[in-house]
N, C-alpha and C positions, 0 to 999 in steps of 0.2 A: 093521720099525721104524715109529714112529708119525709123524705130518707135523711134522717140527721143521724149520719155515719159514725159522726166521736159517741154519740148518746149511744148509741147500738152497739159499737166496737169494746166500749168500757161496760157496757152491759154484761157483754157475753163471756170477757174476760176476766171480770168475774165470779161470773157467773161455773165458768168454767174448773177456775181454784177451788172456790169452796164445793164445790160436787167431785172432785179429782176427777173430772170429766175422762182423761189420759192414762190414771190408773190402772197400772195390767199388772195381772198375776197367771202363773202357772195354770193353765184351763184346759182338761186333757180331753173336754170334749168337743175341741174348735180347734183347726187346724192352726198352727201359729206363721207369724210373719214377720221377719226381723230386717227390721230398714235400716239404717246406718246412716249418718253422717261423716265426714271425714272430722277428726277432732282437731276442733280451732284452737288457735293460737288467739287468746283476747290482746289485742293491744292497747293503749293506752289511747288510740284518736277514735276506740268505738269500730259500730258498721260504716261502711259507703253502701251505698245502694248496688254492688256489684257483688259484692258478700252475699248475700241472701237466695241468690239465684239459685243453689244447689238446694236449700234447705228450702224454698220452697216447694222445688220440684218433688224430692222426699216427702216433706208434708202430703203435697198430693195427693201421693201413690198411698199415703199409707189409709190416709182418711178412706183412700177407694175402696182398700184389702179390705179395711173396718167394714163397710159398707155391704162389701160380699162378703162376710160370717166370718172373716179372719180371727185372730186374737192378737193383734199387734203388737211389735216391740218398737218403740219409736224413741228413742232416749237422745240426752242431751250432755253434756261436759265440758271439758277444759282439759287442754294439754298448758298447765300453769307454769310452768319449768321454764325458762331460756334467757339468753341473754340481754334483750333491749331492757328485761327489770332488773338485771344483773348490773347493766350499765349505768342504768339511772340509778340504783342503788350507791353507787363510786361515784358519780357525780354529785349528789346530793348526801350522802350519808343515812339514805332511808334505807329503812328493811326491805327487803325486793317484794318479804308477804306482804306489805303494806299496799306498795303500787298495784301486786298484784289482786288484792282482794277488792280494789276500787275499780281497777280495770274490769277485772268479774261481775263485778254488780254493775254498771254499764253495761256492759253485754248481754246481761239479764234483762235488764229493760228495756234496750231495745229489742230482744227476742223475743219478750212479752208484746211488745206491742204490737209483733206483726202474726202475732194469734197460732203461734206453730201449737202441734197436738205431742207436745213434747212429756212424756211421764220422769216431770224433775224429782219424783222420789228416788230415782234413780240418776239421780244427778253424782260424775267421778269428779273429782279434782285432783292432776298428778302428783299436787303438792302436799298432798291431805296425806298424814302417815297414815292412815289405813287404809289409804292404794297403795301407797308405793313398798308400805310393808310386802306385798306378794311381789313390786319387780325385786325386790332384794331377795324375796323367796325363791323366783325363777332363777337368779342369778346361782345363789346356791348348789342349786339343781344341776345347773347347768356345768359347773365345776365341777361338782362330783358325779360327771359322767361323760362318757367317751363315744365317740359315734364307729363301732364295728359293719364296715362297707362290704362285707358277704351278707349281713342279715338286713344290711339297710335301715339300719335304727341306732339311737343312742341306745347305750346299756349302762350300768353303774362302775362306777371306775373301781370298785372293789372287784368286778369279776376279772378286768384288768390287772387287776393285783395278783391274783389267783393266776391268770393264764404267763404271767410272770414269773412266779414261784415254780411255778412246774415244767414249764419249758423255753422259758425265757422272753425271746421275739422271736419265734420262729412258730412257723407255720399262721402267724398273723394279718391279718387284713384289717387296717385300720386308719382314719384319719391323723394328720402329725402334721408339726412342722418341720420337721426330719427323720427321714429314715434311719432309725436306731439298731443294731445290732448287740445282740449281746444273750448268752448263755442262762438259764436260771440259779448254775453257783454263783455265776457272777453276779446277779441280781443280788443273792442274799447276802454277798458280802458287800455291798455296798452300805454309808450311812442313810441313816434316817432322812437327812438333807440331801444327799447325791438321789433317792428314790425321789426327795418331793421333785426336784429339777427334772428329772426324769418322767414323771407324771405330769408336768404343767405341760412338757410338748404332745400331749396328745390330747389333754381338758378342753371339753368346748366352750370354757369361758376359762381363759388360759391368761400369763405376763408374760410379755416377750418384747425384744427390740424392734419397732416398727419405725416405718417412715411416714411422716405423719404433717400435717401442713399447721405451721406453727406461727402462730400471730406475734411477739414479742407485744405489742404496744396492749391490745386484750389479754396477754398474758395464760393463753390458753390453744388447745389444739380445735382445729375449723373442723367441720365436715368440708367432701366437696362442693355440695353446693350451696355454700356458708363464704363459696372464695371467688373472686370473677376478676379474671386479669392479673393479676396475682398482691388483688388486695383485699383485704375483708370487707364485705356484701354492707355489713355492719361497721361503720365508720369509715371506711376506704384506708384502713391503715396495710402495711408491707406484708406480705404471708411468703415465709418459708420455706422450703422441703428441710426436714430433720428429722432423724430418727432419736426416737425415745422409748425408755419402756414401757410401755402401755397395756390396759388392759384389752383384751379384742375376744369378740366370740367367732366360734368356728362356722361360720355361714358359709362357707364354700366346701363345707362335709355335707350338705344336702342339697346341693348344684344341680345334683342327678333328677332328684325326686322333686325340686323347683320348677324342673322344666319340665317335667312331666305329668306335672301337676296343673301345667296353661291348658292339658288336651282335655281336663275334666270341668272347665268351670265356662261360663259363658260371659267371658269379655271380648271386647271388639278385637277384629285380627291386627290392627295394629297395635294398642295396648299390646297384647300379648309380644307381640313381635319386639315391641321397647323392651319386655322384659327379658326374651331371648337374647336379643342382642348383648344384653347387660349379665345374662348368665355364660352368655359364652363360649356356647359348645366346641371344640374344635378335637376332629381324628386326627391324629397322626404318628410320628415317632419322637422319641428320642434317642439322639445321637452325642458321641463324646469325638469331641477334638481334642488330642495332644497339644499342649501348648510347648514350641520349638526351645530346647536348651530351659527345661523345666520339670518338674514334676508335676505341675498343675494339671489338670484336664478340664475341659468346659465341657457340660452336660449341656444340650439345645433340645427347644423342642421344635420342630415342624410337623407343619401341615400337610407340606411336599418334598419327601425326602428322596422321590425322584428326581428335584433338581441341583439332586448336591454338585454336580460335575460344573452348573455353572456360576459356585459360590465362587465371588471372588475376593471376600472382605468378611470380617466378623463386627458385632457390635454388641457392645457389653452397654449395660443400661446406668445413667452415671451413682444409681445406687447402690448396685451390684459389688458384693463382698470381693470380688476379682478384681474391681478395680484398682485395689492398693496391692495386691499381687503382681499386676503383670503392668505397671505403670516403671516404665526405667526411669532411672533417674533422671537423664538429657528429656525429658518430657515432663517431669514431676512439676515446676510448674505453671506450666500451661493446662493440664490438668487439673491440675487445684484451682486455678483461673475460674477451666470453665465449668466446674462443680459447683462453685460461689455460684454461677452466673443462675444455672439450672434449680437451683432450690429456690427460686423466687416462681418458678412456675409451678401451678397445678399437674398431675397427673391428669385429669379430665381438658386442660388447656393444652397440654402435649397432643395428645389424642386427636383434636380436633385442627388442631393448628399444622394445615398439611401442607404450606406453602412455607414453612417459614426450615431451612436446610441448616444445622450445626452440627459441629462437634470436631471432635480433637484425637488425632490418632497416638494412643496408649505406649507405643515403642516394641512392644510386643507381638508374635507370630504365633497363629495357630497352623495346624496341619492338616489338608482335607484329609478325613481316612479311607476315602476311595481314590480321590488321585496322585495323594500324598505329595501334594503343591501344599508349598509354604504364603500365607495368605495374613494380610495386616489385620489386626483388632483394633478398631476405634472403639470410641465411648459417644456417645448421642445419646437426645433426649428424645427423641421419638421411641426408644426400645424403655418400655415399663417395668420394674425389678419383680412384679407381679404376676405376669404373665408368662406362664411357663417356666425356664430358669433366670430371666433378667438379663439373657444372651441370645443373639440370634446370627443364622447364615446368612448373609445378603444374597439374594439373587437379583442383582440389578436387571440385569432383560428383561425379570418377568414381575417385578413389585416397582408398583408406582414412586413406593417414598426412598425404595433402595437406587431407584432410579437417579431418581433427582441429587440424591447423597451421593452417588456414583459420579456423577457427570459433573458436580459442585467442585468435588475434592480431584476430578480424574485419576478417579479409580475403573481399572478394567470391569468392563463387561462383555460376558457370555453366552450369547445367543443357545439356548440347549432344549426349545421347544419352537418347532415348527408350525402355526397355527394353521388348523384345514384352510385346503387355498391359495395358500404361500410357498413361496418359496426361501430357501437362508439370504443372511442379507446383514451389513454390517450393523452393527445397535449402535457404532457411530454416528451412524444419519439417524436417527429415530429420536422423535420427538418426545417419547413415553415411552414405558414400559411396554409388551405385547403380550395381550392376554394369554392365559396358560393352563386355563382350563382343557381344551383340545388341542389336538394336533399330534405329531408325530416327534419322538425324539433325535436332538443330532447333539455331535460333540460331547456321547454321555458313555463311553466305555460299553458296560455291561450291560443295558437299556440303549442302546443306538436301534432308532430303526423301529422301535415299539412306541403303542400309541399312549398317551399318557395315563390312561388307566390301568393300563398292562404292565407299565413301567413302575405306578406307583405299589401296586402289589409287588411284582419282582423286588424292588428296591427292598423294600421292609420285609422280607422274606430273607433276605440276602444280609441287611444287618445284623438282623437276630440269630441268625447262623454262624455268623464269625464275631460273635461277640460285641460290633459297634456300637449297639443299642437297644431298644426294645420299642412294641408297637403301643400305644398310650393314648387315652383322651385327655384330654385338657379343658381348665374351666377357666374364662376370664373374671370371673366372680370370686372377690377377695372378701377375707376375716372381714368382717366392722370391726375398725376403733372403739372403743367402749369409753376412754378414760378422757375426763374434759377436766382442764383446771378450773374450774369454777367455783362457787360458791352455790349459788340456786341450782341444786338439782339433786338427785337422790345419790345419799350417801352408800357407797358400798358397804355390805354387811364383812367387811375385810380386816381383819389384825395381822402385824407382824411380829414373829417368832426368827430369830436368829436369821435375817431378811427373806424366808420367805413366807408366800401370803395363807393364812389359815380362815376358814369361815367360821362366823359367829355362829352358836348354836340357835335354831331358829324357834328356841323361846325367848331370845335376847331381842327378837323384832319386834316393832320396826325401829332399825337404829334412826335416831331421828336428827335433824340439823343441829348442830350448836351455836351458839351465839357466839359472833366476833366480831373487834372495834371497828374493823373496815373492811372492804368489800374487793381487798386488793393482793395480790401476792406479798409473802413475808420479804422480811429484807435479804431473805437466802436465798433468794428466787422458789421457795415452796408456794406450791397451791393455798387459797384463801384459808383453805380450813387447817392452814397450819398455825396460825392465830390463835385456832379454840383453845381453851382451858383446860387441860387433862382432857384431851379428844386423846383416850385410852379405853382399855377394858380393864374390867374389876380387878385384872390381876396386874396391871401396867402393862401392857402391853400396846405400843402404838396401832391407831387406826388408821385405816388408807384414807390419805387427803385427799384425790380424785373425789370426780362425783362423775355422776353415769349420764351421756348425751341424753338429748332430748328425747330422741326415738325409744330410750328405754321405759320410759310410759306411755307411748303410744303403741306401743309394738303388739297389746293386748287388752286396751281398755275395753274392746270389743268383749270381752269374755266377762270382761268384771261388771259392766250391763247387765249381766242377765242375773247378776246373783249380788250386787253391791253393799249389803250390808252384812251381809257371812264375814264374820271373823273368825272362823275355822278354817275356810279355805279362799281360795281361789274364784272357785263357782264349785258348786255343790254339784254332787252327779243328779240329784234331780233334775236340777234348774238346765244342765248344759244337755244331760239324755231330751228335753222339752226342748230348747233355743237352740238348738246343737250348732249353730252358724249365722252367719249375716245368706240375708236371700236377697237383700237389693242395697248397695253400695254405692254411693252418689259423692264427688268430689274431683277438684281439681287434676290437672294434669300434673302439675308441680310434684305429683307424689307417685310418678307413674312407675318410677323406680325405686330409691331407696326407701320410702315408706312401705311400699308393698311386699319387699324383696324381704325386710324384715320381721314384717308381719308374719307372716308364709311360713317363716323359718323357727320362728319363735311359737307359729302355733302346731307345727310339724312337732318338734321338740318336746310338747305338751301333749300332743299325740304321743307321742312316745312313749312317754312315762306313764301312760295310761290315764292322764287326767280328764281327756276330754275324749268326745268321740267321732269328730271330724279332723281329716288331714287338712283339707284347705278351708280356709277361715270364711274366701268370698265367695259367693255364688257366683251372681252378678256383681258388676262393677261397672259403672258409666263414668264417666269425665265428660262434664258438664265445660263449657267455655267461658272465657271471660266475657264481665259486661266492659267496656273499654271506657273511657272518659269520652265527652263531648267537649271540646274545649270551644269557646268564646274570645274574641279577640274586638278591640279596638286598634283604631289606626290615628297616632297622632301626627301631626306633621312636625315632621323634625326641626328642632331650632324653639319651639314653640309649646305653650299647653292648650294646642286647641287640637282637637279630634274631630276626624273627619268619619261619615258616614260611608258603612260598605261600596255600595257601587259607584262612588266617587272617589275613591281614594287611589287610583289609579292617575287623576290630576294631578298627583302630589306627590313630593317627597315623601312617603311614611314611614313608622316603622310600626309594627304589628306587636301588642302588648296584650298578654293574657288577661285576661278580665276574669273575677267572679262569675261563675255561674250562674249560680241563685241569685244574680240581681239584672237578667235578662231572662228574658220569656218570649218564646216561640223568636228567638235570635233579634229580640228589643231591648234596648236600654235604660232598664231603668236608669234616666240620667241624675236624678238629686241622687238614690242609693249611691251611685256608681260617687256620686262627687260627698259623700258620708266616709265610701269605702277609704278610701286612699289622700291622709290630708293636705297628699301634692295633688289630688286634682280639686280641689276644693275652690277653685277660682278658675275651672277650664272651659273653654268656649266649644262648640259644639258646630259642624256643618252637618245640616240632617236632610233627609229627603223624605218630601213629603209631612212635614215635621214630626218626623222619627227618627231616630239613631237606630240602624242596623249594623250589627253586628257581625264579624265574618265566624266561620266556625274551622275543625279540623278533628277528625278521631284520633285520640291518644288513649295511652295507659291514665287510669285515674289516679292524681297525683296532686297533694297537698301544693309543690310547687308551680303546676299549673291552672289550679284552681279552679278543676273541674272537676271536686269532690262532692257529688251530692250525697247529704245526709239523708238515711231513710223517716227517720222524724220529723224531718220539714214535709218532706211529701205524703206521712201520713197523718201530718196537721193540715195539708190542704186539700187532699184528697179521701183520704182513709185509709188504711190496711189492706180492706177487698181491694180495691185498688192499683197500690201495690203490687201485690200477688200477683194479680190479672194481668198487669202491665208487662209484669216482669218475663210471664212464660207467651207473652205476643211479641215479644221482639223480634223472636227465632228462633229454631231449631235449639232445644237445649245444649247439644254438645260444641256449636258454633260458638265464638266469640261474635260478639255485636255490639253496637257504642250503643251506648245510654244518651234517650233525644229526649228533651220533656215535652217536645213540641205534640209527641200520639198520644199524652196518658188524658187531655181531656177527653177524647175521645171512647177511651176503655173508662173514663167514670161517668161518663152522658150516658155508655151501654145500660150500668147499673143504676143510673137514676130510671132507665126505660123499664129496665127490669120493673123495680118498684111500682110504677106506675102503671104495668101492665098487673101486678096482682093484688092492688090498690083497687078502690070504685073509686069516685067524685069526692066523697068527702073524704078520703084521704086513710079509708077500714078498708082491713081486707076483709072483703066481703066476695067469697067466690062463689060462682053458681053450683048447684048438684047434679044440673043437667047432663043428660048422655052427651059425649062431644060428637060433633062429627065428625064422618070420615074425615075429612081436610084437617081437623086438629091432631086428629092421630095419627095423621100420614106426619106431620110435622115433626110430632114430638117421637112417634120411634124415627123415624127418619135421624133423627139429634140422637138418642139412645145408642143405636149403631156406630155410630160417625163418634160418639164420644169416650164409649167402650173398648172401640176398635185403637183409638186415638189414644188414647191414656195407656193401655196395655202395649201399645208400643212407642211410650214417653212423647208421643210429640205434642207435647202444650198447646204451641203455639197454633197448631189448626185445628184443637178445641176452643180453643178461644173465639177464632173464624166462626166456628158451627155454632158456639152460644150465641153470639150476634145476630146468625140468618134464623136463626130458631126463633129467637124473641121478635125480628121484626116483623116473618110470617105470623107469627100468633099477635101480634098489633094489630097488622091488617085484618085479619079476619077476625080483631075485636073478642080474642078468645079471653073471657073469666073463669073458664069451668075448672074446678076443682081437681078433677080428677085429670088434668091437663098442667096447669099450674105446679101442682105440689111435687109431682113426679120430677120436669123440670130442675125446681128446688133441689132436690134431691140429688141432680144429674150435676149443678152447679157447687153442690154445697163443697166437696175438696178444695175447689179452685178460692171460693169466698165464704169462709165457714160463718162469717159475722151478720152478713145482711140476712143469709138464709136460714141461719138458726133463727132470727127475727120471724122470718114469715114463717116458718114450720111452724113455731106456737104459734101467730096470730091466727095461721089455717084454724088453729086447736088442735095440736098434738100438746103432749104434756113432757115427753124422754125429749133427749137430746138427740139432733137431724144424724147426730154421727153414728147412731144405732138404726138411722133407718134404712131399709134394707133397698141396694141398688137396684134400680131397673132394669127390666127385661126386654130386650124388643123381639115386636111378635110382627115377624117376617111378614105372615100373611097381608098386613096392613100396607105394605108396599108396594103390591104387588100394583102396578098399574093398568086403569079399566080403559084407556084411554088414553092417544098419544097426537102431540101436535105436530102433524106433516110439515116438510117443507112442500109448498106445492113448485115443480119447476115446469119451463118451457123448453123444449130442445136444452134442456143442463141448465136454466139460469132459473135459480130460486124468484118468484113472483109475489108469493104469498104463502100463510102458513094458515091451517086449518086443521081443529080439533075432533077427530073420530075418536068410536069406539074400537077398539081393539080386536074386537070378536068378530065387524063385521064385515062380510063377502067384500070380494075383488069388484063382481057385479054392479052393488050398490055403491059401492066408494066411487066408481069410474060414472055413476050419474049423479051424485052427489059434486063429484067434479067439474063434470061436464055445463052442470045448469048452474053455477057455481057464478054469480056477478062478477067475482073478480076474476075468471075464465071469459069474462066475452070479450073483452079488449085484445085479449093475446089469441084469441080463436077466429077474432073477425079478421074475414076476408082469405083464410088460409084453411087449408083442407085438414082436418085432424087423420094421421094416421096409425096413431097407437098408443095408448096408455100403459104405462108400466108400474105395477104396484109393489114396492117391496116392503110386506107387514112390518111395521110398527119403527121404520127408517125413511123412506123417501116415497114421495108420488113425481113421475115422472110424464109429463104429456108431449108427445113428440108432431110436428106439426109440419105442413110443404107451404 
């Protein structure tokens, strides 16, 4: 029979289902292997062909593990939860489960068709209450407990209790959002209500007033990167800055052990480095300025609190609780002005936006405390209410942004670090700031004359001694927001009591959604689930209308994999003592931060508590790149509906119009599709070359509106699955981004038609030989073995792909059938196309499935080479090449040479004076 890929591909798959081919369990005599996917968001437009990249490469690897004796953990799911079915839900009046459950079963089928080794018994869904029962469980946990930063771990907020009763706050080390004082009578005479308040600033799933980026039109708070420009990512409507009271967990009480935690896993140094930068580290001090004719004090923190001498300006952040303190009245509103102006940006758009200079000076003075100059406080949005106190020193000479804010407003600057090399010099003429890491100090009092290292000690030696400060690190790594007004998503397990928040007992889980008429805030501006119907507890008690961000079910679906159907716990300590972790982690960049940053923290957390038995979740972690769209264009002439062909369109006025994809081939038009596609062109005339319409092209993002979305189901209706796969890991290097061209896939399925046909005979059986092969098939096939083993263990697809090609074409030529050539092969292939090669594995006559057969081995010996082809040269210039043995004399080679036909042309008529041999690299014949 010939390779009829649908017949084979529907076979297999199956073939596959009814044997739970994927099916893993607990096997404590096989070492275990847990691959990971990043968990998708199913949308409602299905795969593109750029989706699949990561879960093929996964597939892969895992088939390989199988292959070498592993016990695989390869699972599959859904992050169900978010707003595009929250949105359609309001638009249409549908149940968001509705869309969503069609969007999942799409996604299912096309995942099915592209044959992943995916074990769906283990299939989560965030929306399924019995997942989301356990994030409501974490949540619990997480509230009634406290992170103690001398032991480095949550503990139970009852021991909390306890270290309260007996000695108050004193002698404590512990995460807050304010440092609390206070006696243990005074503890106990406090209410029952004044203790909860008291205990919510230290819970790591805590309510407090936050500033939070706030959609009005969505009616709910964004994440940051849910926001871009300062509109939402999701409709392009206005976003905010507001504070509200929110739920948020304490992610920046394990900042320490986050970052500590990049030196034990194996992700790439820059990965890591996105995550450093994002956690934040910075030494320094904090220092207090007096604020002039006040009682106020500003607490700052710096980095470099040797350059206090050339602070000439303060800047309070337009969040910042001080601002309505120290804003005088003759400023009040310009102020308010530019407060309005500032909430319409992001904090991560502040940040990045380093060219753009504002702000507004407050009316108010602070005091340096070492030079005891009276110095202006502005408000600016470049200074974050997050970072550190939400205030900061300016040192224009030596920060780029205090620079330009210096020079903008003409405010004084201070020249106060000499860089090696230089000499002082006015920072009037200076174009920038002047670096400040080295040099020598001037214009600094009690640090004059010392180098900046020397300085930076002294200085913070010198605060701490006269009271101005103390020496401190600092974490740029903020709470998470927890609280999302929405509807679709997991309801907190939360009642209120005399307004504050008490946890459901957690046999009351999982509290689950309730039905209501629409899908939009009440008319008091409450959250959707202020709608429900007695959304109370038994005893009336109101439920918290919030629902929990997206991340709160992904933050651990990793764990609930290993044990998905326990409804006791979490994951049972069997199952997580066996899976203890993910070993190979494959997924976008998109998630290089807050997805991981959570994760991390959430499984830290769970360490903690002693449920699990690793601190970090990922071993490995790759970020794989995008596939990019190939976009297609025609060129009409303007004025007209007639289209001109690529390399002519240069004659003409044109204008360049996105064309369908899939209705050109290798950059041809199909012209009747194309005049089907759009019923404005349905009468358009055509200028072709050669009578063809060619097409121009361009790499873009893949994009519904530029209509360079290919669907994976077209192309594995035209080509197959195997295909696919193979296509997919030849484009390039997995972690590169590369455009998707359909112009190569004929090419990787002509491979696998060769395939076939090489372990095919004449009438179209596989019928292999038993014969011994020879040397030359086994030079070939380990030669592939090595090259594919080597290649897969360090993920690069795409020059396995290469090596399948030169392997199959070498065993063409030399007409190889032999079985024990062939199947091995099979074998070597079977990850990359698990469909065509389970085919031949049974036709060889095996009877188990290719994915228990056990990988190949290469045996070095067979490479060794007997025999090497010279270049032969004359005075340096290569002539001709010729094949010796390897073993033999200098002697014989140099008459071999000598008498050599293609030697007498270059020998006549000139004297030979020297042959030069250098084994198994060059012959050299030197000639007068």
């Amino acid at each position: 029979m010939e390779y009829n890929f649908k017949e084979i591909e529907r076979k297999w798959q199956q073939n596959w289902i009814n044997n739970k081919t994927y099916k893993v369990e607990i096997d404590n005599n096989r070492p275990k292997f847990y691959v990971l996917d990043m968990f998708p968001y199913p949308s409602g437009a299905g795969l593109h062909v750029g989706h699949p990249l990561g879960y093929i490469a996964s597939d892969i690897f895992s088939r390989y593990k199988r292959q070498n004796g592993f016990n695989v953990l390869h699972p599959m799911g859904y992050d169900a939860y978010g707003l595009p079915a929250e949105q359609y839900a309001i638009q249409t009046g549908q149940h968001p489960a509705i869309t969503t459950e069609k969007n999942l079963k799409r996604y299912r089928e096309q995942l099915d068709k592209i044959g992943f080794s995916y074990d769906w018994d283990r299939e989560v869904r965030t929306c399924d209450p019995g997942y989301y029962h356990w994030t409501q469980w974490a949540f619990i946990k997480m509230f009634n407990h406290y992170y103690d930063n001398k032991a480095k771990k949550a503990k139970p907020i009852e021991e909390l209790v306890t270290a309260f009763e007996a000695n108050g706050t004193s002698g404590l080390d512990v995460s807050c959002n304010e440092v609390l004082l206070f006696t243990a009578s005074e503890w106990k005479q406090k209410s029952d209500k004044e203790k909860q308040v008291i205990l919510l600033n230290y819970r790591l799933a805590y309510l407090a007033d936050t500033m939070v980026n706030w959609c009005p039109a969505l009616g709910t708070v964004l994440a940051n990167d849910e926001v871009k420009d300062g509109v939402s990512v999701r409709g392009g409507y206005p976003v905010e800055q507001k504070v509200m009271r929110q739920w948020s967990l304490r992610v920046s009480a394990y900042a320490e052990r986050l970052l500590n935690g990049l030196d034990t896993v194996d992700w790439t140094d820059s990965l890591k480095e996105v995550q450093r930068n994002w956690i934040g580290r910075s030494q320094g001090a904090e220092m207090t300025f007096k604020v002039k004719n006040s009682d106020v004090e500003m607490v700052i923190f710096t980095t470099r609190a040797d350059t206090v001498y050339g602070v000439t300006f303060m800047v309070l952040a337009p969040e910042s609780e001080l601002v309505v303190q120290l804003t005088t009245p003759d400023q009040k509103v310009v102020v308010e002005t530019y407060l309005d102006e500032t909430k319409k940006r992001t904090e991560r758009e502040r940040m990045s936006d380093v060219k753009k200079v504002s702000g507004v000076f407050s009316g108010s003075y602070a005091v340096n405390p070492l030079t005891k100059q009276e110095i202006p406080i502005w408000i600016s949005d470049y200074v974050l209410a997050g970072y550190g106190t939400g205030a900061i020193m300016a040192v224009p000479a030596h920060d780029t942004r205090d620079f330009a804010f210096a020079k903008h407003f003409n405010l004084p600057i201070t020249q106060v670090v000499v860089p090696v090399g230089e000499e002082p010099s006015d920072p009037q003429t200076w174009d920038d700031a002047k670096d400040s890491k080295e040099g020598i100090m001037v214009n600094s009092g009690i640090i004059n004359g010392l180098s900046v290292q020397e300085a930076i000690k002294k200085t913070a030696e010198y605060i701490k001694e006269n009271g101005l400060g103390d020496v401190k690190v600092n974490y740029r790594l903020r709470d998470a927001i927890f609280s999302r007004q929405r509807y679709w998503g997991e309801p907190f397990p939360v009642y209120y009591k005399d307004d504050m928040p008490y946890m459901l007992d957690e046999s009351k889980l999982p509290l689950t959604l309730p039905d209501i008429d629409k899908y939009l805030p009440t008319e008091k501006g409450e959250p959707p689930l202020g709608r429900a119907k007695n959304w109370a507890t038994e005893d009336g008690y109101p439920l918290e209308l919030n629902t929990m961000p997206g991340f709160a079910g992904s933050s651990a679906y990793y764990l609930r994999y290993m044990d998905p159907k326990n409804n006791e716990a979490l994951v049972s300590k069997q199952a997580n003592d066996y899976w203890q972790d993910v070993d190979l982690y494959i997924g976008g960049t998109e998630h290089a931060t807050g997805h991981l940053i959570y994760s991390r923290f959430w499984n830290k957390f769970l360490f903690d508590i002693g449920l699990i038995v690793k601190d970090e979740p990922f071993k490995k972690l790759i970020n794989q790149g995008m596939i990019q769209g190939r976009s297609n264009f025609v060129y009409r002439i303007k004025g007209s509906n007639k289209f001109v062909s690529f390399n002519f369109k240069d004659n003409y006025d044109t204008t360049a119009i996105h064309v369908d994809v899939n209705i050109v081939h290798n950059d041809q038009l199909d012209i009747e599709k194309f005049k089907a596609w759009n019923p404005e062109y349905s009468d358009a005339e055509f200028i072709l070359e050669e009578g063809k319409y060619i097409c121009g092209w361009a790499v873009e993002k893949m994009s519904k509106s530029m209509f360079n979305v290919v669907n994976p189901d077209d192309i594995i209706e035209q080509y197959g699955a195997d295909t696919l796969r193979l296509y997919e890991m030849f484009l390039g290097p997995l972690e590169q981004s590369k455009p998707w061209d359909t112009n190569g896939i004929d090419g990787v399925h002509k491979f696998l038609r060769k395939l076939w046909r090489l372990a095919t005979s004449n009438n179209d059986n596989v019928e292999l030989s038993n014969e011994i092969p020879t040397s030359d098939e086994l030079k070939v096939l380990h030669k592939t073995i090595k090259k594919i083993t080597d290649d897969v263990e360090r993920f690069s697809f795409n020059t396995c792909v290469s090596a399948f090609m030169i392997c199959v074409n070498e065993l063409t030529d030399l007409k190889c059938n032999k079985k024990q050539i062939i199947e091995q092969l099979v074998i070597l292939l079977a990850p990359f196309t698990p469909h065509i090669c389970e085919e031949l594995w049974h036709q060889i006559g095996n009877t188990t499935t290719i994915c228990d057969a056990k990988w190949p081995l290469c045996d070095e010996s067979l490479l060794v080479e007997s025999s090497f082809n010279y270049p032969v040269s004359f005075n340096g210039k290569t002539r001709f090449t010729l094949s010796l043995p390897l073993d033999m004399g200098n002697d014989e080679i140099e008459n071999i040479v000598i008498n050599h036909e293609m030697s007498q042309k270059w020998l006549e008529g000139k004297s030979l004076r020297k042959i030069i041999v250098v084994k198994g690299r060059i012959i050299n014949v030197v000639v007068g």
